[in-house]
DRENTORKOL-3810 file (N, C-alpha, C; in nm, 4 decimals):
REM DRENTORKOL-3810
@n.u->1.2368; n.v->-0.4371; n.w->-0.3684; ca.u->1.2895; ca.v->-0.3517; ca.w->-0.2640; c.u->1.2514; c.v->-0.2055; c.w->-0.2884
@n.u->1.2598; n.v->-0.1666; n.w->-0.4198; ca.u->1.1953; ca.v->-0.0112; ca.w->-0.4513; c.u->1.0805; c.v->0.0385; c.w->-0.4145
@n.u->0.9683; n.v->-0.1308; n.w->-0.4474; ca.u->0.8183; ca.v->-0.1043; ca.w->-0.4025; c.u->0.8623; c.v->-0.0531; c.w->-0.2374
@n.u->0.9145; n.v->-0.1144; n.w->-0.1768; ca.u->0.9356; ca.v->-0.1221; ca.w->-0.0344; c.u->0.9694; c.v->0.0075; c.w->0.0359
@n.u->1.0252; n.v->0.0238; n.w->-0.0338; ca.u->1.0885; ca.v->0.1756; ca.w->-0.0209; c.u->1.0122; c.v->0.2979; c.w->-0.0406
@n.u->0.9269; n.v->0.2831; n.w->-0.1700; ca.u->0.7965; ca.v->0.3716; ca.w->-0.1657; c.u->0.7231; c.v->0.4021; c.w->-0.0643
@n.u->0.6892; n.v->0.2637; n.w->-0.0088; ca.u->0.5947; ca.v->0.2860; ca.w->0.0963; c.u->0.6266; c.v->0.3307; c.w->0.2249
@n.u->0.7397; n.v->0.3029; n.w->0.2458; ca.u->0.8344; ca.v->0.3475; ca.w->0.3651; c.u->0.7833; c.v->0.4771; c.w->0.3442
@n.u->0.8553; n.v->0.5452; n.w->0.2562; ca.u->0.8668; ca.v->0.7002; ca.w->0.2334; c.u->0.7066; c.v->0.7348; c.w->0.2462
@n.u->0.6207; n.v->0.6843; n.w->0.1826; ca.u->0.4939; ca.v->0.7043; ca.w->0.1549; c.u->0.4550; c.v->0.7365; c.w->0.3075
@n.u->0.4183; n.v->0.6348; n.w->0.3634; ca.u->0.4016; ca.v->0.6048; ca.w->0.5154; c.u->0.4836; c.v->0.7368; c.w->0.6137
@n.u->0.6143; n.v->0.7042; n.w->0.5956; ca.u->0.6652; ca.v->0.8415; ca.w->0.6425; c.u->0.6485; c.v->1.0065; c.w->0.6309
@n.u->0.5914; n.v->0.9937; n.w->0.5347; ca.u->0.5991; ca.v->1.1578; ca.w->0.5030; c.u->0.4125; c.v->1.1799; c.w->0.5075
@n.u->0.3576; n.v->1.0563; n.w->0.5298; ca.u->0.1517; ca.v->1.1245; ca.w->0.6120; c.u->0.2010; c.v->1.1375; c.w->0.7114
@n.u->0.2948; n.v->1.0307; n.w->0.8354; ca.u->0.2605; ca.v->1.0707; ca.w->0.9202; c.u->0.3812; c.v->1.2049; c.w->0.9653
@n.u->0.4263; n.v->1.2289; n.w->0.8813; ca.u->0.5409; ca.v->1.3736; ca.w->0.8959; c.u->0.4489; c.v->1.5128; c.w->0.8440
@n.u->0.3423; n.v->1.4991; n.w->0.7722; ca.u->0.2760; ca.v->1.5812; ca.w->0.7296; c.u->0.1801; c.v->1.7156; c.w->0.7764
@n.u->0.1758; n.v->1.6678; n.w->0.9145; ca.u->0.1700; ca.v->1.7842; ca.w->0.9911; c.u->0.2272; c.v->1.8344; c.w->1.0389
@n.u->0.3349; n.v->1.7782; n.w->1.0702; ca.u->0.5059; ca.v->1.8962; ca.w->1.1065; c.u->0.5223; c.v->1.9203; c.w->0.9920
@n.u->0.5461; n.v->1.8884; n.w->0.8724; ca.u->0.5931; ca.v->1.9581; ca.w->0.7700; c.u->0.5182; c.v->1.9725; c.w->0.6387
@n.u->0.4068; n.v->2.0564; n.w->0.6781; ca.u->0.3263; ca.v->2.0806; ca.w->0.5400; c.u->0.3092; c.v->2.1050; c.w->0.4217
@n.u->0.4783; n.v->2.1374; n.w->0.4410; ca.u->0.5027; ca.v->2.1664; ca.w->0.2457; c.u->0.4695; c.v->2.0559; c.w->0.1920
@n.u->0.5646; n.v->1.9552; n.w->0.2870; ca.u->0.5307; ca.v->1.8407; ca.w->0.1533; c.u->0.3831; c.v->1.7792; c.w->0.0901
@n.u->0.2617; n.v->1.8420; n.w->0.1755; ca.u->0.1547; ca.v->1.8053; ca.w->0.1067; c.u->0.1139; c.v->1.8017; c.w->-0.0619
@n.u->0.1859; n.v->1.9049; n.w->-0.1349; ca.u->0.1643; ca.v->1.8079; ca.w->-0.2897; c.u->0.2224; c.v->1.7423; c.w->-0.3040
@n.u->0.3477; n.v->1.7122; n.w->-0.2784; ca.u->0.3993; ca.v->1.5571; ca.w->-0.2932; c.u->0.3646; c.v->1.4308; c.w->-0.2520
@n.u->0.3143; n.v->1.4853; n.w->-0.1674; ca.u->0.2137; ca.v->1.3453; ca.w->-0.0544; c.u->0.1270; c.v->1.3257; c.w->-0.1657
@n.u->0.0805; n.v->1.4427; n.w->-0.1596; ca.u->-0.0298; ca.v->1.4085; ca.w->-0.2760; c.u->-0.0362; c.v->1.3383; c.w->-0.4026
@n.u->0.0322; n.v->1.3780; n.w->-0.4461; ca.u->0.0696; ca.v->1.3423; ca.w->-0.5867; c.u->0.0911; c.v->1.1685; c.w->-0.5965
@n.u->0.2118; n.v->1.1971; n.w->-0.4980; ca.u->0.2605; ca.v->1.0407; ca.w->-0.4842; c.u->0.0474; c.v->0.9451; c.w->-0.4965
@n.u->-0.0014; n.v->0.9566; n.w->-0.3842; ca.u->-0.0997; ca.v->0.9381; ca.w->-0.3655; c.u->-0.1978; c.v->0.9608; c.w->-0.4730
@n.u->-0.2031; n.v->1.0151; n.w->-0.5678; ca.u->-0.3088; ca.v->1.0490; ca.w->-0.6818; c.u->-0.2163; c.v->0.9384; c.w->-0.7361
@n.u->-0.0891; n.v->0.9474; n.w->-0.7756; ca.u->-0.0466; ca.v->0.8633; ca.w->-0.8998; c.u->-0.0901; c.v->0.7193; c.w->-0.8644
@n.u->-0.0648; n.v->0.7000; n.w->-0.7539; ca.u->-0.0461; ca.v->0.5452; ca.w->-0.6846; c.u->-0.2225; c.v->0.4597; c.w->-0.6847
@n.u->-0.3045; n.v->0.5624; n.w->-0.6427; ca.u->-0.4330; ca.v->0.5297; ca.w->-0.6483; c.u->-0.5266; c.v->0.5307; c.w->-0.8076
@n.u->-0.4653; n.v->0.6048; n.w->-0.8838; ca.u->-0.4752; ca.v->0.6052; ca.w->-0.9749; c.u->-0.4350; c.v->0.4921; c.w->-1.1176
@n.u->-0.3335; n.v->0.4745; n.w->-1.0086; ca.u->-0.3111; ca.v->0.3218; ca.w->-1.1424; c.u->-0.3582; c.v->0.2011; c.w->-1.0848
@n.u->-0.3456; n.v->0.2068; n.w->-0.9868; ca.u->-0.4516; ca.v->0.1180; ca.w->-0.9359; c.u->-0.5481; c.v->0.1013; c.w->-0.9457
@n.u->-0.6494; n.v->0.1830; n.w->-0.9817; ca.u->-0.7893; ca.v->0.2438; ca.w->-1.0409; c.u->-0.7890; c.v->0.2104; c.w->-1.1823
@n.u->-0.6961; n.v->0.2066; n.w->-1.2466; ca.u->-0.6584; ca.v->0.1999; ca.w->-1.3847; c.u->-0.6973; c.v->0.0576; c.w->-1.4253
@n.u->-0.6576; n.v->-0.0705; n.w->-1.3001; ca.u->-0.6584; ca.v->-0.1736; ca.w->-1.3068; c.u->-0.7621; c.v->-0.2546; c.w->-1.2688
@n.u->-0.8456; n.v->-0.2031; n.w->-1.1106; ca.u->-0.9478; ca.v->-0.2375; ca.w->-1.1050; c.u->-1.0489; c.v->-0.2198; c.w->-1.0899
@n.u->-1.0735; n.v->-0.1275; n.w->-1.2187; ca.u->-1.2104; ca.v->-0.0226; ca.w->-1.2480; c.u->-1.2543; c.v->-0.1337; c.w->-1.3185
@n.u->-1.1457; n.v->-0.1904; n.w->-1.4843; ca.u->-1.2266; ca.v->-0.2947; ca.w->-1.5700; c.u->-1.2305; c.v->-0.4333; c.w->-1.5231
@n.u->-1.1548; n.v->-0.4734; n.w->-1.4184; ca.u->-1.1959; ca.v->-0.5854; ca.w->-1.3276; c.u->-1.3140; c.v->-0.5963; c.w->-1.2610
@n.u->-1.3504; n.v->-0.5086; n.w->-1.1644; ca.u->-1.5042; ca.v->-0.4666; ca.w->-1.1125; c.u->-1.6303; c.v->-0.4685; c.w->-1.2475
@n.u->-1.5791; n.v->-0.4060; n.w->-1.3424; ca.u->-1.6795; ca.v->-0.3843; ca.w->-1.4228; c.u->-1.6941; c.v->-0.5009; c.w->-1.5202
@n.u->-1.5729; n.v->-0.6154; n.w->-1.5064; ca.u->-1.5811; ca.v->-0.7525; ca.w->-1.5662; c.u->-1.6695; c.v->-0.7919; c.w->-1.4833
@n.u->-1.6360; n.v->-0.8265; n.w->-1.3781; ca.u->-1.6974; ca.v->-0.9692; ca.w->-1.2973; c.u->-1.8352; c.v->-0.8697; c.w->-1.2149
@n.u->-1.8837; n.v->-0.7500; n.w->-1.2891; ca.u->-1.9972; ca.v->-0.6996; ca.w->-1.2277; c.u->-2.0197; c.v->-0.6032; c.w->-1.0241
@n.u->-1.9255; n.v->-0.5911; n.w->-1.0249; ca.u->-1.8293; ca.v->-0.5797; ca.w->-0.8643; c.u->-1.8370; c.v->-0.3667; c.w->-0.8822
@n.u->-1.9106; n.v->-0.3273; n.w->-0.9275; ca.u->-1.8502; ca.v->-0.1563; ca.w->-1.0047; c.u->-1.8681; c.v->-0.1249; c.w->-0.7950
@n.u->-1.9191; n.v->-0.1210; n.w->-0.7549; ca.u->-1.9799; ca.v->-0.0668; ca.w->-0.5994; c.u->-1.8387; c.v->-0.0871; c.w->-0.5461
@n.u->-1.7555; n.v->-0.1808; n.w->-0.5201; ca.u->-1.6681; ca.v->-0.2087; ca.w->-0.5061; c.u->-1.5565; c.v->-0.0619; c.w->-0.5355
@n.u->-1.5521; n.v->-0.0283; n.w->-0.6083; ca.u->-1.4873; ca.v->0.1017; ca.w->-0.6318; c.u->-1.4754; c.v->0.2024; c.w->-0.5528
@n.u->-1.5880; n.v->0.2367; n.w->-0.4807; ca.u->-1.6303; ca.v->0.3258; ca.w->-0.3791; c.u->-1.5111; c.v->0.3352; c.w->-0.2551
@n.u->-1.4507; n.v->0.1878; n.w->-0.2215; ca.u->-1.3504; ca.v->0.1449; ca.w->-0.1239; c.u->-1.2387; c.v->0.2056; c.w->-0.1632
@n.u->-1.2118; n.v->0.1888; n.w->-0.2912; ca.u->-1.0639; ca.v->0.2404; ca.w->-0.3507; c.u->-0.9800; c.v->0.3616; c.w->-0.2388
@n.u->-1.0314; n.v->0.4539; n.w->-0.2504; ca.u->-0.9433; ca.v->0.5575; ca.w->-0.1816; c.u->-0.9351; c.v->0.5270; c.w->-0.0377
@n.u->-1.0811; n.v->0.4566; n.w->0.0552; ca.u->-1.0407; ca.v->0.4994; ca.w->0.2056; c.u->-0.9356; c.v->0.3011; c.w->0.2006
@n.u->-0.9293; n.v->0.2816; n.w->0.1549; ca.u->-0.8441; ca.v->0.1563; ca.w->0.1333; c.u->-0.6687; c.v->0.1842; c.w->0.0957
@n.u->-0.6599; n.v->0.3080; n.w->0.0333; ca.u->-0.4957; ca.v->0.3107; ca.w->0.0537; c.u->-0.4182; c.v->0.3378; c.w->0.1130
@n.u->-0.5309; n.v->0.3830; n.w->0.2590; ca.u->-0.4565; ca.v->0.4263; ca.w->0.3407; c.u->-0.4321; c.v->0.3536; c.w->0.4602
@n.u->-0.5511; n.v->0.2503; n.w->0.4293; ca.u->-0.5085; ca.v->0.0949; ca.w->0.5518; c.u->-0.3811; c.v->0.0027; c.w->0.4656
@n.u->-0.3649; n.v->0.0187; n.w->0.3214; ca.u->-0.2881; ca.v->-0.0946; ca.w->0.2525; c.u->-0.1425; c.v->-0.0090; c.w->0.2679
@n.u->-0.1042; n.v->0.1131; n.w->0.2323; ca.u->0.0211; ca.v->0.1368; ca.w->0.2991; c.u->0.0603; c.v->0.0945; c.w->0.4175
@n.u->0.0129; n.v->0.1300; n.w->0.5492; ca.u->0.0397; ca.v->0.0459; ca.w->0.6831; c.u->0.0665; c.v->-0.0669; c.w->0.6546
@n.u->-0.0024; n.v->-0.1594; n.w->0.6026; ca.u->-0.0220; ca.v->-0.2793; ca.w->0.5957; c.u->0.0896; c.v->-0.3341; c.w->0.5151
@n.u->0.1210; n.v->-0.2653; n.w->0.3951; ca.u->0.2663; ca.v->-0.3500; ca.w->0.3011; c.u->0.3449; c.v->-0.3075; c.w->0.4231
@n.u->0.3958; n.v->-0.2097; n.w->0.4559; ca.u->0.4912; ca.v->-0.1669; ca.w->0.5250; c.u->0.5142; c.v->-0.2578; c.w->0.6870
@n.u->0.4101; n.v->-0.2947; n.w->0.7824; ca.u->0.3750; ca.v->-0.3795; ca.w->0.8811; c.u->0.4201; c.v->-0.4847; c.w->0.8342
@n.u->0.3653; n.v->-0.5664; n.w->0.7343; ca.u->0.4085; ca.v->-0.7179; ca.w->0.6444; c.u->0.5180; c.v->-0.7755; c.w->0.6108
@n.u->0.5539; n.v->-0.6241; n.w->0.5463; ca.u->0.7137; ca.v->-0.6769; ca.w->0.5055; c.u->0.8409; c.v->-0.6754; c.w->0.6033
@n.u->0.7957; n.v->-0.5853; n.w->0.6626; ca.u->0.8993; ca.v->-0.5827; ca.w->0.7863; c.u->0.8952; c.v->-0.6458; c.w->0.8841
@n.u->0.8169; n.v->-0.7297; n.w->0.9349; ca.u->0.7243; ca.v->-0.8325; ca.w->0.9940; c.u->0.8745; c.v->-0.9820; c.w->0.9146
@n.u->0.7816; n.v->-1.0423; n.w->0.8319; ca.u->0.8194; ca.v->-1.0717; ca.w->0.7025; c.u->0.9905; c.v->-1.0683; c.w->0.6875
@n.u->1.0581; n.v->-0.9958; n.w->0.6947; ca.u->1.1893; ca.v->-0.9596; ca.w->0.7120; c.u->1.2523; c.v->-1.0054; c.w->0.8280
@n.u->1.2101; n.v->-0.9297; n.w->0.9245; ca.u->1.2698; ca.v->-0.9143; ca.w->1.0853; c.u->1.2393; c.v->-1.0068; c.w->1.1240
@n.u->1.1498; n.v->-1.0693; n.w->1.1353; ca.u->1.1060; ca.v->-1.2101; ca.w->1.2258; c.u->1.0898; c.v->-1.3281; c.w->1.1269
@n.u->1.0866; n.v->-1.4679; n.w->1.2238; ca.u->1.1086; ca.v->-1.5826; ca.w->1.1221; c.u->0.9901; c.v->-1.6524; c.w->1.0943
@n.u->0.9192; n.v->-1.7099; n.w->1.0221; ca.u->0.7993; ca.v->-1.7625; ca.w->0.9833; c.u->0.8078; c.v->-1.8850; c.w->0.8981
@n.u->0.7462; n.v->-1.9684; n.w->0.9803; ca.u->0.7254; ca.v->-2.1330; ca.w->0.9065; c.u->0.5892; c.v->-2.1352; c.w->0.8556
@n.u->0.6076; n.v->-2.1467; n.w->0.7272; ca.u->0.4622; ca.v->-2.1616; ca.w->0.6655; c.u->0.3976; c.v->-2.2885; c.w->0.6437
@n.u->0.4671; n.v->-2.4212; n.w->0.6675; ca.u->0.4181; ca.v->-2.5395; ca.w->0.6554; c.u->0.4892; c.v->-2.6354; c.w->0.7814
@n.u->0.4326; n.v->-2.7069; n.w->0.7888; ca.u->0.5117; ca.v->-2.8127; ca.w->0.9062; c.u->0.6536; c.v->-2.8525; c.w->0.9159
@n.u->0.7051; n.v->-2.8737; n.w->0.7531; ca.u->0.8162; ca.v->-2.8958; ca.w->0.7434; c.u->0.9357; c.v->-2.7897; c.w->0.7240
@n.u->1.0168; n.v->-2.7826; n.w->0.8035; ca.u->1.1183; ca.v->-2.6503; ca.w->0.7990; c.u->1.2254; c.v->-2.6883; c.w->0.7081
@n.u->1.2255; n.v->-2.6131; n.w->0.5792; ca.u->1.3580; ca.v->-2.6910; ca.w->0.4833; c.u->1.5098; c.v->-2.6030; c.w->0.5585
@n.u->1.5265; n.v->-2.5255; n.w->0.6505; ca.u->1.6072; ca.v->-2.4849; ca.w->0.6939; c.u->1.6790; c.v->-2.5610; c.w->0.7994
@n.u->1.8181; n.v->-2.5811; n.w->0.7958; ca.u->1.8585; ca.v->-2.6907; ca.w->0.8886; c.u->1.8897; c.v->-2.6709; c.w->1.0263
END
């Protein structure tokens, strides 16, 4: 739920960021830290399985994957979803 909450806020405060410009180092930051450990993780993955080009995506990619946790989970939450034929719900 915390991850969840990050991104909420995350999500909220780009698109609040031109009404309220202070918060741009925090945006930021949040955003350096977040891309950054992520980078942390699949810099030596890419560079295992030979994939380094792959890297290049990293940054314009965190800004489709915020939308996207945030769309998912609330999606995911709010509405009901059968993932197999059989519904164990009665």
């Amino acid at each position: 739920m915390l991850i969840f909450l990050f991104y909420i806020l995350l999500l909220g405060s780009l698109l609040a960021l031109p009404l309220v410009p202070q918060w741009a180092p925090v945006v930021l930051t949040a955003l350096i830290i977040k891309a950054g450990s992520e980078a942390f993780v699949l810099a030596p993955a890419c560079r295992h399985f030979g994939r380094r080009r792959l890297l290049i995506w990293l940054l314009p990619a965190q800004l489709f994957q915020i939308a996207y946790i945030v769309t998912c989970a609330a999606a995911g939450t709010l509405k009901r979803y059968t993932w197999t034929e059989t519904d164990p719900t009665p």
